[in-house]
MIMARMI-173481 format. One record per residue (C-alpha): residue in three letters; x, y, z; chain. Coordinates in Angstrom, 3 decimals, always signed. Each point is the difference from the previous one (the first is absolute). Layout:
<recs>
residuo, x, y, z, cadena
ala, X, Y, Z, A
...
</recs>
This chain:
<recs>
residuo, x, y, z, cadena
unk, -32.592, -1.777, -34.699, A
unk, +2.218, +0.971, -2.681, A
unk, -0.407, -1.977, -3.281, A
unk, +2.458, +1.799, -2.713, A
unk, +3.035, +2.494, +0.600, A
unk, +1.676, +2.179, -2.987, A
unk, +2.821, +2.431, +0.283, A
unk, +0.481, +3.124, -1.482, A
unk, +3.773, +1.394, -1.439, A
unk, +1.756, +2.322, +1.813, A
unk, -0.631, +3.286, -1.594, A
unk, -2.834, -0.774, -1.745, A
unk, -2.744, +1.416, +2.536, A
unk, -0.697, +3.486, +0.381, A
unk, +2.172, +1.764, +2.186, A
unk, -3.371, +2.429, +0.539, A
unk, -3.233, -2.580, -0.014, A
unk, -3.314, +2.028, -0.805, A
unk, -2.949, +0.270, +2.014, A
unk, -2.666, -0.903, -1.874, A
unk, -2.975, +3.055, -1.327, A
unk, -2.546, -1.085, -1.567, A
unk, -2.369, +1.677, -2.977, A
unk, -3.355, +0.083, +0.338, A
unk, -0.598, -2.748, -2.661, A
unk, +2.453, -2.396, +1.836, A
unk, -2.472, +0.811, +3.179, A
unk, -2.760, -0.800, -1.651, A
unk, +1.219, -3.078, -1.171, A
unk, +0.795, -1.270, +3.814, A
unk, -3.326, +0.905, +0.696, A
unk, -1.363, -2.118, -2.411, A
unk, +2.245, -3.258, +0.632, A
unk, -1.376, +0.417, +3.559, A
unk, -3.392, +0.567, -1.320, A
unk, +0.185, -3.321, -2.129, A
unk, +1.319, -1.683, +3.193, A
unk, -2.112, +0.694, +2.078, A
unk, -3.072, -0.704, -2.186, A
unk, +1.743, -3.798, -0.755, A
unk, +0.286, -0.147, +3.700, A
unk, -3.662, +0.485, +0.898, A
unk, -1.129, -2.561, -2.955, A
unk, +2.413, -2.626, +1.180, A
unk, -1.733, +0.801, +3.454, A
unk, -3.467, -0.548, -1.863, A
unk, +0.812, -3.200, -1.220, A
unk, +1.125, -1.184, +3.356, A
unk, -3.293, +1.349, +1.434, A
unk, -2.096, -1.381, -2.566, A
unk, +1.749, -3.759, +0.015, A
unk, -0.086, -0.130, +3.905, A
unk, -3.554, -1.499, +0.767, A
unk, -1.818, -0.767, +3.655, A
unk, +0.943, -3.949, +0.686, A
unk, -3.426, -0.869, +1.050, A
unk, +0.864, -3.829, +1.036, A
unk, +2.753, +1.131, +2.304, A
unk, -1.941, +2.477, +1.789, A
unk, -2.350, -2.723, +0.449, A
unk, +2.670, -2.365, +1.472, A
unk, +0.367, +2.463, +2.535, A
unk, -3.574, +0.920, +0.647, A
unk, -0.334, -4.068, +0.412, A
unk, +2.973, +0.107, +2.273, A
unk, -1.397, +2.298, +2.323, A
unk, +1.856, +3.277, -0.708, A
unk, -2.687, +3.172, -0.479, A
unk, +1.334, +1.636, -3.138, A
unk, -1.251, +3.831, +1.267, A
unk, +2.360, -0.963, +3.366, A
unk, +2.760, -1.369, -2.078, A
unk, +0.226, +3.003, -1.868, A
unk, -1.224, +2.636, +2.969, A
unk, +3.049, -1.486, +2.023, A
unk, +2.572, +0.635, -3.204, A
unk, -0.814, +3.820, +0.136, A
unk, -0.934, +0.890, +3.512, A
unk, +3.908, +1.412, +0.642, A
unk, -0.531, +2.104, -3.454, A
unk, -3.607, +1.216, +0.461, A
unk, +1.534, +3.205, +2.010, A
unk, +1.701, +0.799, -3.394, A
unk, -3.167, +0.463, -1.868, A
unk, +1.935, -1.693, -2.773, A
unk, -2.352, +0.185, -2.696, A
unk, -0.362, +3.660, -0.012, A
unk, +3.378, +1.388, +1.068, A
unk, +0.208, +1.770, -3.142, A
unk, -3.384, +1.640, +0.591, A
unk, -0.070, +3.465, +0.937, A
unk, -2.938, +2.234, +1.729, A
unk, -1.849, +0.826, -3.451, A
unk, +0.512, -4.587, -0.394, A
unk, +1.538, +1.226, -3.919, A
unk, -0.009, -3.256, -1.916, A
unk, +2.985, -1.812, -1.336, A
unk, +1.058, +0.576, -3.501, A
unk, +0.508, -3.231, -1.879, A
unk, +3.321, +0.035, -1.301, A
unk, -1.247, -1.158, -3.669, A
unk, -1.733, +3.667, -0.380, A
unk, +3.148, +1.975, +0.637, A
unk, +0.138, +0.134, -3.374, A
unk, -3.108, +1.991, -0.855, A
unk, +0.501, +2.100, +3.189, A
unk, +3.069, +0.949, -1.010, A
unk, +2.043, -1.044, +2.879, A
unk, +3.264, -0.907, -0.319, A
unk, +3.037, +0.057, +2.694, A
unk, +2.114, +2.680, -1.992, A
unk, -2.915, +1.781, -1.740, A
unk, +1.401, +3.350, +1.825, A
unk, +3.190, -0.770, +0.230, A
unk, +0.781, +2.727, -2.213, A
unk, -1.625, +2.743, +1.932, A
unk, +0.767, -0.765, +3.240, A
unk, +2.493, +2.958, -0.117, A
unk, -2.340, +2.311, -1.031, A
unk, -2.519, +2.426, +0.733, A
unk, -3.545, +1.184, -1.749, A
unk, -0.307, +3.905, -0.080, A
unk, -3.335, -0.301, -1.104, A
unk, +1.262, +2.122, -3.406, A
unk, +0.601, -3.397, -1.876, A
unk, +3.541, +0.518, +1.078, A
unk, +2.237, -2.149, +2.078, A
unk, +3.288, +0.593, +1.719, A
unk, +2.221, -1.842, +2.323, A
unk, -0.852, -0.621, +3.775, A
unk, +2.291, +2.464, +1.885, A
unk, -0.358, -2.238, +3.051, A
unk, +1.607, -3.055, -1.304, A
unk, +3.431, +0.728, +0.085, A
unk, +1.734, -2.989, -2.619, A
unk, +3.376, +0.934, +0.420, A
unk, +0.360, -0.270, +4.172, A
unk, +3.907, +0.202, +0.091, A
unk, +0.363, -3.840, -0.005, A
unk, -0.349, -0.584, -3.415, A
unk, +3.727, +0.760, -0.721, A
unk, +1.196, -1.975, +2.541, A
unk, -2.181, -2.849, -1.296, A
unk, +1.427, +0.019, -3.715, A
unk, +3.513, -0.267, +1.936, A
unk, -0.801, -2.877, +1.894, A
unk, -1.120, -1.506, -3.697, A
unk, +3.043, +0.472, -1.025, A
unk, +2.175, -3.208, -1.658, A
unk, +3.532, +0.349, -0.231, A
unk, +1.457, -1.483, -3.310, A
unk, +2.650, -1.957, +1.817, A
unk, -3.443, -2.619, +1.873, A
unk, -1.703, -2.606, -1.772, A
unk, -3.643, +0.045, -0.127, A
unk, -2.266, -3.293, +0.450, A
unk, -3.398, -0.610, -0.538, A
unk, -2.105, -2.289, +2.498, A
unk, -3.257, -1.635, -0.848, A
unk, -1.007, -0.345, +3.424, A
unk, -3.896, -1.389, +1.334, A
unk, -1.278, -0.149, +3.689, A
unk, -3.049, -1.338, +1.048, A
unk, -1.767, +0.335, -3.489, A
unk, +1.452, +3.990, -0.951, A
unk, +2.204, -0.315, -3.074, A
unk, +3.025, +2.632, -0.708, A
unk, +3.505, +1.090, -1.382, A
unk, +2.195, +1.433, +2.400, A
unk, +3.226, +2.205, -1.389, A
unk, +2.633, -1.135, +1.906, A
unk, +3.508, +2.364, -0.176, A
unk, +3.224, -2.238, +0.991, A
unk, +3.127, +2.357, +1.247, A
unk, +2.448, -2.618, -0.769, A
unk, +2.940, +1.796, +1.302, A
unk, -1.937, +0.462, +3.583, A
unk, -2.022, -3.227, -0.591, A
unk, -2.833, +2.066, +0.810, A
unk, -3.855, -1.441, -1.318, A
unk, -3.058, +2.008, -0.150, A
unk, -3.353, +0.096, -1.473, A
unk, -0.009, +3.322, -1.836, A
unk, -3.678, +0.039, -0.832, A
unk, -2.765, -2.885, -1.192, A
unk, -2.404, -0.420, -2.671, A
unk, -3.589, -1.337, +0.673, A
unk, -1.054, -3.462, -2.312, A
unk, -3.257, -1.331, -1.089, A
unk, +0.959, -3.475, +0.500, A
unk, +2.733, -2.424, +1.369, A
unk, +3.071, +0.737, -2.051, A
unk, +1.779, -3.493, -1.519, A
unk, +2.972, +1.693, -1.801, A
unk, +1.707, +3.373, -1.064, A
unk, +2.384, +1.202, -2.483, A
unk, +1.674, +3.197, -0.124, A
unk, -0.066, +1.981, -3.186, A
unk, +2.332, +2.765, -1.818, A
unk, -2.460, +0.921, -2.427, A
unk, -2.331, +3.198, +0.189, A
unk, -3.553, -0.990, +0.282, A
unk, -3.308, +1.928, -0.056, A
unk, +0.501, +3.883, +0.271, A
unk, +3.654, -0.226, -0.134, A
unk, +0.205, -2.186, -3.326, A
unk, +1.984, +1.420, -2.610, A
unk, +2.298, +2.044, +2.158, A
unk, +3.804, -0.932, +0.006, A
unk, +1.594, -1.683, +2.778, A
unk, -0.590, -2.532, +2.289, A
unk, -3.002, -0.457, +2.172, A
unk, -0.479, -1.652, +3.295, A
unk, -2.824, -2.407, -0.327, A
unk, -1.449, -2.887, +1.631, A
unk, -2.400, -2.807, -1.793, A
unk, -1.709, -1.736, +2.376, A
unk, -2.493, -3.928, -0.429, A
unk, -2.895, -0.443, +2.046, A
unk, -2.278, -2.501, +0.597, A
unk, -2.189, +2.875, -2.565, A
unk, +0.509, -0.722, -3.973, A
unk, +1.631, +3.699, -0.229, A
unk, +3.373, +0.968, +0.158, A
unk, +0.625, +3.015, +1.680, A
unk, +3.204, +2.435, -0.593, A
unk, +0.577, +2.608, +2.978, A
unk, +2.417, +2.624, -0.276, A
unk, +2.235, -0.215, +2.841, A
unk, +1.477, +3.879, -0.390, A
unk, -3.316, +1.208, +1.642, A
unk, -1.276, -0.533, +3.707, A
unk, -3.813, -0.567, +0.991, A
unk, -1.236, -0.980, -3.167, A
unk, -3.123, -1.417, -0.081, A
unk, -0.434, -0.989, -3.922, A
unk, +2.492, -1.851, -2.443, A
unk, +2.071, +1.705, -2.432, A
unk, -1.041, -2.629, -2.632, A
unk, -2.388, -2.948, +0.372, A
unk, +0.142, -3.363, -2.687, A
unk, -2.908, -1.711, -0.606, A
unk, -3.280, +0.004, +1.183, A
unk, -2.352, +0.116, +3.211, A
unk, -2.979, -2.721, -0.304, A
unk, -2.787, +2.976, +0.387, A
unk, -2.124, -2.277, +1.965, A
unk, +0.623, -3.468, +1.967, A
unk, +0.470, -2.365, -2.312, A
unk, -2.100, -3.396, -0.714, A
unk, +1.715, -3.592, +2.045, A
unk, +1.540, -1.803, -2.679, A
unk, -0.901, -3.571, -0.944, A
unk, +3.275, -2.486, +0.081, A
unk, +2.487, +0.786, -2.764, A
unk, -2.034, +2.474, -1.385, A
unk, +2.229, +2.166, -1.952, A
unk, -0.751, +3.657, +0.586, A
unk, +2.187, +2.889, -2.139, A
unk, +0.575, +3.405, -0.568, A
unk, +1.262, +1.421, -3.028, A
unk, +1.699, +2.574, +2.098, A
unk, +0.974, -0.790, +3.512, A
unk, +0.155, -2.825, +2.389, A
unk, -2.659, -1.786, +1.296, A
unk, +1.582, -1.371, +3.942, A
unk, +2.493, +0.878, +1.897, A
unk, +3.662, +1.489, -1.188, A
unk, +2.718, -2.250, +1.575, A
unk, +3.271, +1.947, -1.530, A
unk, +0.951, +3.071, -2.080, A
unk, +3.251, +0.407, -2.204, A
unk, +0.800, +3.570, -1.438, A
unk, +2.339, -0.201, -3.235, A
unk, +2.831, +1.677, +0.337, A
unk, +0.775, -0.362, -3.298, A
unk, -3.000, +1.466, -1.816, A
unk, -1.120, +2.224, +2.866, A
unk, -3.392, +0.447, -0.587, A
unk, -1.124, -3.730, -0.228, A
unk, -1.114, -1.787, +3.494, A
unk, -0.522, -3.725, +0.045, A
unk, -2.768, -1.326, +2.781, A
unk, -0.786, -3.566, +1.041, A
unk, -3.520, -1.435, +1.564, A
unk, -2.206, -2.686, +1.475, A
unk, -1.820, +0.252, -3.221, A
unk, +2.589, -2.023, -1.488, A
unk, +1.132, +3.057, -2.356, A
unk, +3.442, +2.089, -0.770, A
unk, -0.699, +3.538, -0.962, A
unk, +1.968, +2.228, -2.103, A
unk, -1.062, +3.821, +1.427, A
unk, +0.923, +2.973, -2.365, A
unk, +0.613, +2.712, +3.381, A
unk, -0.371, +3.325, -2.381, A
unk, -3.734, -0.587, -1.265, A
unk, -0.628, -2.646, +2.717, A
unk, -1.181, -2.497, -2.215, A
unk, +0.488, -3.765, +0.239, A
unk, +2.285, -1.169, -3.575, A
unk, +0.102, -3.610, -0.046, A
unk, -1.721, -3.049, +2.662, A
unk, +1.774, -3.228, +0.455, A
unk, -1.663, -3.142, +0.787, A
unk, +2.725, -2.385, -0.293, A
unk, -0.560, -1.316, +3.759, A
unk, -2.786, -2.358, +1.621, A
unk, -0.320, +1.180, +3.319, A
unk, +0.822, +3.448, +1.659, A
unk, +2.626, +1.746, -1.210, A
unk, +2.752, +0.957, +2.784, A
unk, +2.678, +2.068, -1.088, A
unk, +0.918, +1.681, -2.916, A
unk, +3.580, +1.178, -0.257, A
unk, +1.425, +2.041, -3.194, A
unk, +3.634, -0.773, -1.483, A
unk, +2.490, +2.940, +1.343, A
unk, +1.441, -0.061, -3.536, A
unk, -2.143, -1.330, -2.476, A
unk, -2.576, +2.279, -0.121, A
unk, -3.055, -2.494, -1.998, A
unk, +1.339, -2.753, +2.276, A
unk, -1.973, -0.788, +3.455, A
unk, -0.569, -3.036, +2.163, A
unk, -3.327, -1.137, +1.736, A
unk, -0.685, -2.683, +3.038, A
unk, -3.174, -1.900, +0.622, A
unk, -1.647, -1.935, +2.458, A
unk, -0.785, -2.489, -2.783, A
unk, +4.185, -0.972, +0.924, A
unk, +1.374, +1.441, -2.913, A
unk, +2.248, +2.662, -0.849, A
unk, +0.167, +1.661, -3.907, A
unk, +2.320, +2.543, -1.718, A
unk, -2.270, +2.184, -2.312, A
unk, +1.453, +1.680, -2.770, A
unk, -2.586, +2.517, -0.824, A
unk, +1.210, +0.854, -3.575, A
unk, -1.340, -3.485, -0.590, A
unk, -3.476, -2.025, +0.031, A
unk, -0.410, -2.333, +3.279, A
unk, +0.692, -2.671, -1.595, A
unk, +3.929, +0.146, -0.192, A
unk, -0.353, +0.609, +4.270, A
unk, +2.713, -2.275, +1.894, A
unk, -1.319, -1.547, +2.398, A
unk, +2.106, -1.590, +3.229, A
unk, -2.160, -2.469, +2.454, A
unk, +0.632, +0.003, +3.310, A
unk, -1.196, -2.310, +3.333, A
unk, -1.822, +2.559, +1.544, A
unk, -1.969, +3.332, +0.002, A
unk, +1.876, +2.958, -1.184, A
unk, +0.326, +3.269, +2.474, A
unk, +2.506, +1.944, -1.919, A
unk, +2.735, +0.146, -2.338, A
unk, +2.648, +1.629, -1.096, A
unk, +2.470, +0.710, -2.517, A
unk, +3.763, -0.128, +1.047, A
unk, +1.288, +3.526, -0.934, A
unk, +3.633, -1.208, -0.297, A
unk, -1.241, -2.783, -2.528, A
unk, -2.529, +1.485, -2.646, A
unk, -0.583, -3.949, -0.674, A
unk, -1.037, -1.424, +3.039, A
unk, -2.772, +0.941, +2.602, A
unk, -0.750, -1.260, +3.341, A
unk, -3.379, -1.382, +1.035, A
unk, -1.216, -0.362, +3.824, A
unk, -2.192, -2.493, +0.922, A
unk, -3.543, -0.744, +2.677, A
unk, +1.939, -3.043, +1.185, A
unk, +3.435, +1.931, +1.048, A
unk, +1.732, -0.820, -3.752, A
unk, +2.269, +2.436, -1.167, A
unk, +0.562, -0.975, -3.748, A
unk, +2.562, +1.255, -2.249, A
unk, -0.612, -0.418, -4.047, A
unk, +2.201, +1.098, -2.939, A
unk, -2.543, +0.722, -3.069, A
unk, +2.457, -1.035, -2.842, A
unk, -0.826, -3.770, +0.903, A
unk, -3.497, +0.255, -0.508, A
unk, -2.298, -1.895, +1.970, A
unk, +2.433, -1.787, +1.807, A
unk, +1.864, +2.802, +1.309, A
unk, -0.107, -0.538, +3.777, A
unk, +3.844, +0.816, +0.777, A
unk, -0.192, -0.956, +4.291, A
unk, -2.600, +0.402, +2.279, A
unk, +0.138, +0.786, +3.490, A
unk, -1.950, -1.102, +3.383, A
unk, -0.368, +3.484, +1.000, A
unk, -2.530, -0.507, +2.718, A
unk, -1.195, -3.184, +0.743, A
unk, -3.773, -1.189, +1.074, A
unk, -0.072, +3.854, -0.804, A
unk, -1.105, +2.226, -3.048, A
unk, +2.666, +2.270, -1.096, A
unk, -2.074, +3.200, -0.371, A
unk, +2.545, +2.086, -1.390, A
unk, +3.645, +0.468, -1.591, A
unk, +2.524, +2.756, -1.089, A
unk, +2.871, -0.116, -1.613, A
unk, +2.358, +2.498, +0.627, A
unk, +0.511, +3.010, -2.478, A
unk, +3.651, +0.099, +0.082, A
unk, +1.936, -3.041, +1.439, A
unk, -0.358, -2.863, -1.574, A
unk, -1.079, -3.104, +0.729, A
unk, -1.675, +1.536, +3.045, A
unk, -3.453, -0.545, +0.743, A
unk, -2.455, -0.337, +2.539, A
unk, -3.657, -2.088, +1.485, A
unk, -2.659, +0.325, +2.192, A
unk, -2.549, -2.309, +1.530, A
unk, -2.953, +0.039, +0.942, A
unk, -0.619, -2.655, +2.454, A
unk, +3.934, -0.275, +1.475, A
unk, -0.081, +4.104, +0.499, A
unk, +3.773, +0.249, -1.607, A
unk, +1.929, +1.667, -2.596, A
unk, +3.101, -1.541, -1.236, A
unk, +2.781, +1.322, -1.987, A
unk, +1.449, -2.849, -2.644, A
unk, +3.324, +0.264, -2.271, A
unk, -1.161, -1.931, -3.150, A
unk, +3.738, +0.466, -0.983, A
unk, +0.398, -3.732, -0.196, A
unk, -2.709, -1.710, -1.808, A
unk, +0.623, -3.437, +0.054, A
unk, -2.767, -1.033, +2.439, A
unk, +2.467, +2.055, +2.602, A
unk, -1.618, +3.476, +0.809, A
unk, +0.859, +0.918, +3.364, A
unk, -2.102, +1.827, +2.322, A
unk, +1.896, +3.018, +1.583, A
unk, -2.702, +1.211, +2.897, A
unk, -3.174, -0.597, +1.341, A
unk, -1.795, +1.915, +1.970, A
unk, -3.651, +0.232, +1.889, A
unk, -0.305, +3.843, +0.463, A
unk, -3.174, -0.657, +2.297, A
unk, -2.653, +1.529, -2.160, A
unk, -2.159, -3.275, -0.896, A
unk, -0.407, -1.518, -3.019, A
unk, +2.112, +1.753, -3.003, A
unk, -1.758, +1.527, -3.413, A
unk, +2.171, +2.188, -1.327, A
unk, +4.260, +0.272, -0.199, A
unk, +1.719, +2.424, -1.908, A
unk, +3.648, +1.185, -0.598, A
unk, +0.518, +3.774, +0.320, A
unk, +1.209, +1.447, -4.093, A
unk, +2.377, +2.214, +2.020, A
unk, +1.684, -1.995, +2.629, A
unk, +2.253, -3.370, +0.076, A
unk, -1.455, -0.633, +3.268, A
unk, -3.631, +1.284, +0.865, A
unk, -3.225, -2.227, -0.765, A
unk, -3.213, +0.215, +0.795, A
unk, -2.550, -2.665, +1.905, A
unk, -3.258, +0.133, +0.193, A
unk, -2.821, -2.432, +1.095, A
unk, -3.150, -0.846, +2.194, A
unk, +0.870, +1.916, +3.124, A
unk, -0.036, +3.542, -1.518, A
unk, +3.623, +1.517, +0.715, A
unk, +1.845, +0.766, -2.908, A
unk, +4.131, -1.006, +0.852, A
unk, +2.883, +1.572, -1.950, A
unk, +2.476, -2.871, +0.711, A
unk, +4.023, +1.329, -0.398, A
unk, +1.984, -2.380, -0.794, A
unk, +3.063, +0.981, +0.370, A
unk, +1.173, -1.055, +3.345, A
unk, -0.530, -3.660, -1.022, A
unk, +2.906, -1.402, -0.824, A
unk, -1.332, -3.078, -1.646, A
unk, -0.932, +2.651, -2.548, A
unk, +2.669, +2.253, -0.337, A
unk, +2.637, -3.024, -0.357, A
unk, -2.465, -1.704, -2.280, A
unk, -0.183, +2.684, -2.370, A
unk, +3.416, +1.453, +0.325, A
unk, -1.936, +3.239, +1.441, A
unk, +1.636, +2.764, +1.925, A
unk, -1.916, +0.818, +2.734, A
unk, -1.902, +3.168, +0.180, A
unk, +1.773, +2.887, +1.211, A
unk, -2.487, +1.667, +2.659, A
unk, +0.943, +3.682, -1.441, A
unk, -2.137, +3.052, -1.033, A
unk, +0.765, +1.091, -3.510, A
unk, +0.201, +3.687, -1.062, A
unk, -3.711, +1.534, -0.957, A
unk, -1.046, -0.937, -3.597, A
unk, -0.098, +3.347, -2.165, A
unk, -3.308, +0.720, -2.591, A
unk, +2.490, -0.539, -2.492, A
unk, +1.238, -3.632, +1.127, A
unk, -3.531, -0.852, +0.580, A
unk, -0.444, +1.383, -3.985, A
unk, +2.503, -2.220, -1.277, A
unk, -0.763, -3.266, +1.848, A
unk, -3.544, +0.218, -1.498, A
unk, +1.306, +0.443, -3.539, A
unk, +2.040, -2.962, +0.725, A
unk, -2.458, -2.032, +1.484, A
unk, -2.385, +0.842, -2.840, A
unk, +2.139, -1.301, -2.945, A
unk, +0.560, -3.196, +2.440, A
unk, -3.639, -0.281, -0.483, A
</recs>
C-alpha cells in the first residue's frame, strides 16, 4: 500500500549519495532504542499474560459434554511432541533463558560490540584492525557507481507498507528513458500517513549553506521524523520533532483533553515546509492541533487549537510567508494568519470532511479544498465566509483523496479517488459551473491515495494507492490533454549531459525561487 508520494527537483539530490558510518555514540544510541523496545515489548506481553485467566465454567461445559480435557489437549500436540517444543532452545548444559527485562543489568545489548568487531586484543591493552576482514573487496567502487543519480532524473519518495512493515523507498525517474527504479529504502517505526520534502539543512548539517535533500515524514507515532535522503542505509533520523511517550500511555476517558507543551499527542496526518522562512515546518494531527516547528533547535513555536476534531492537512501560503491554511474533520476549513491571535481566523464551512487543500499558485487569493464525499471546492478568500467560487462533483459516491494543481499551466489540475480507483485531469478555465473534465483513467492499482504533478515536466504525474505499485503516468500522448492545454507534445529526445556548472546555476536559481 502506498499512502503519500512527494517528488524531489531535478538537481537537487546528490549526484554521489553517502553510505551511512556511524560513531560509536550513534551505535549506542540504536542499541538503546532496541533495548527500550524490547523491554516495552515483554511488559505489553506481561499484561496480556497476567489479564488472560483459566475460564473455569467453559471447561466445565465441556467436561459435562463429554470431552476429557487431558485428550482434548493430548490430541492438539501429538503432531508437535517430536519437536520437543518447549525446550528447543535448550542446549546439553539446559542454560536458562535470560529474561529480556535484565538485559539491562547484564549489559546486553544488540550493538554493544559493534565497535570492535573489526578488531583484535593483543593482550598489551592494544588493539589493531583484523587483517582477515578485508572491507574494501573490489565491489565497493562499483557499488557507489551504481548509486549514482544523474542531475537530469527526478527523484520520488514512496511511503510504502506490506503486510504490517512500514518504509520510504527512493525512487529515481529517468524521464528521458522513462525508466523507474527504487534506488534504496529507509526502514519506519510505524505506518507512514504523509511526507513532505524539505530544502532546509537539519541535524548535523544545520547551518551549512545550500540546499539539503530532506524528507519529513507523519506516522501514526506523535513524532515527526526528518531523514536525509543524500545518504543510503541509514538507520536513525537526521532530526526528530517532538517527543516519544517513554512508556505506553494510560486509555483515555471520552473527550478527555490530553496536551503537550511540546509535541503532538496522536497521529500526524500532513506536513508543510515553508518555503518562505526556511526553517519553520507546520504539522497537523488527530489531536486536533496545528504546530508551528522551529527545524534549527527543533523546538515546537506556537500550537493551534482552532479546530474540533482531527486536524487533516495543513498547507503553508507559497507567498505569504505568516499565511497558512488548515482542514478538519469537524467540516471546516480556516486561513490562519499567524502574525495574529486566533481570533481574526477565517473560517469557510463546508458539507463534508476535509482531506486536503490547497492553495492555487496562479491565484495567491484563492485555494482549493478536496472533499470525503468526492467535492472539489474552489473559494476566493477576499469574500470572506462566503467565498465558495464553484464546486465540482469530482468523484461521486466516492471520497476524493487527493488533488494537485499543476505548477506551471494554469487552470490545470488534477483528483483521485478512493473508492472509483481514478485520477482525472480538469481545466477549471471556465468557472461558471462549466469545468470540463479532460481524462479519466483507472491505471489498475486499486483504490487511489496519493496524485502528484511532476515540478519538472508538463506531462509526468504520479499515482499511488492500495495495491502498492507506484505509476509515473506521461501524459503526453493524450491528446485530450495536449489540445486542452495548448501543449506541444513531448519530444522523445536525449539532451546533451548537464555540466557541474549548469547543475551550479540551476540550484542558485531554484534557491532564490524559494
Amino acid at each position: 500500500m502506498i499512502s503519500a508520494v512527494a517528488w524531489v527537483r531535478k538537481g537537487i539530490a546528490s549526484q554521489k549519495p553517502q553510505i551511512v558510518q556511524y560513531t560509536k555514540e550513534e551505535l549506542e544510541e540504536l542499541g538503546l532504542q532496541a533495548q527500550q523496545e524490547l523491554e516495552l515489548a515483554q511488559k505489553d506481553y506481561q499484561e496480556n499474560e497476567n489479564n488472560t485467566e483459566t475460564n473455569e465454567e467453559s471447561i466445565d461445559d465441556l467436561i459435562e459434554n463429554g470431552i476429557n480435557e487431558d485428550e482434548q489437549k493430548s490430541s492438539e500436540f501429538d503432531d508437535l511432541a517430536e519437536f520437543d517444543m518447549e525446550n528447543y532452545d535448550n542446549d546439553e548444559e539446559n542454560v536458562s533463558d535470560i529474561d529480556l527485562l535484565d538485559q539491562e543489568q547484564t549489559g546486553l545489548s544488540m550493538f554493544s560490540n559493534a565497535t570492535s568487531l573489526l578488531h583484535i586484543n593483543r593482550g598489551n591493552g592494544e588493539e589493531e584492525e583484523d587483517p582477515y576482514i578485508e572491507l574494501d573487496d573490489g565491489d565497493n567502487q562499483s557499488e557507489i557507481e551504481e548509486l549514482e543519480i544523474d542531475a537530469r532524473d527526478n527523484v520520488l519518495v514512496v511511503a510504502k507498507t506490506e503486510q504490517e512493515i512500514s518504509n520510504l523507498e527512493v525512487y529515481v525517474y529517468e524521464g528521458e528513458m522513462e525508466n523507474l527504479y527504487v534506488h534504496h529504502d529507509i526502514m519506519l517505526p510505524s505506518f507512514p500517513l504523509c511526507l513532505e520534502w524539505v530544502g532546509h539543512k537539519v541535524g548535523k548539517h544545520n547551518g551549512e549553506p545550500g540546499i539539503g535533500n530532506y524528507i519529513a515524514v507523519g506516522t501514526f507515532e506523535p513524532t515527526i521524523e526528518i531523514w536525509n535522503l543524500d545518504i543510503v542505509d541509514v538507520m536513525l533520523p537526521d532530526l526528530v520533532l517532538g517527543k516519544q511517550p517513554s512508556q505506553k500511555p494510560k486509555k483515555k476517558k471520552k473527550n478527555q483533553k490530553v496536551q503537550s507543551l511540546d509535541s503532538h499527542t496522536d497521529a500526524i496526518m500532513s506536513l508543510s515546509w515553508n518555503k518562505n522562512v526556511m526553517n519553520i515546518l507546520a504539522s497537523s494531527s488527530a489531536d486536533k492541533t496545528v504546530r508551528i516547528w522551529d527545524l534549527n533547535n527543533a523546538s515546537c513555536l506556537k500550537t493551534y487549537n482552532h479546530h474540533s476534531d482531527k486536524v487533516q492537512t495543513v498547507q503553508w501560503h507559497p507567498t505569504q510567508a505568516p499565511v497558512m491554511i488548515t482542514g478538519s474533520y469537524d467540516k471546516s476549513v480556516a486561513v490562519v494568519d499567524t502574525r495574529a491571535d486566533e481570533n481574526s481566523i477565517l473560517r469557510f464551512s463546508v458539507d463534508s470532511d476535509v482531506e486536503g487543500v490547497c492553495w492555487d499558485i496562479h491565484n495567491e487569493n484563492c485555494f482549493y479544498t478536496n472533499l470525503e464525499s468526492g467535492k472539489v471546492c474552489y473559494f476566493d478568500i477576499r469574500n470572506g465566509n462566503n467565498g465558495l467560487v464553484y464546486s465540482i462533483d469530482a468523484h461521486s459516491d466516492s471520497s476524493c483523496s487527493s488533488m494537485d494543481i499543476h505548477p506551471t499551466i494554469k487552470n490545470c489540475i488534477l483528483t483521485t479517488g478512493a473508492n472509483d480507483k481514478t485520477v482525472k485531469i480538469w481545466n477549471t478555465k471556465n468557472t461558471e459551473n462549466n469545468v470540463s473534465l479532460v481524462v479519466s483513467r483507472d491505471l489498475g492499482v486499486g483504490k487511489l491515495f496519493s496524485g502528484r504533478f511532476c515540478p519538472d515536466s508538463d506531462f509526468e504525474i504520479s499515482i499511488g494507492g492500495d495495491g502498492g505499485k507506484l505509476i509515473v503516468w506521461d501524459l503526453s500522448t493524450n491528446s485530450g490533454v495536449t489540445s486542452s492545454f495548448n501543449l506541444a507534445p513531448k519530444r522523445k529526445t536525449k539532451s546533451k549531459p548537464i555540466t557541474e556548472s549548469l547543475v551550479l546555476h540551476f540550484s542558485i536559481e531554484l534557491l532564490s525561487l524559494l
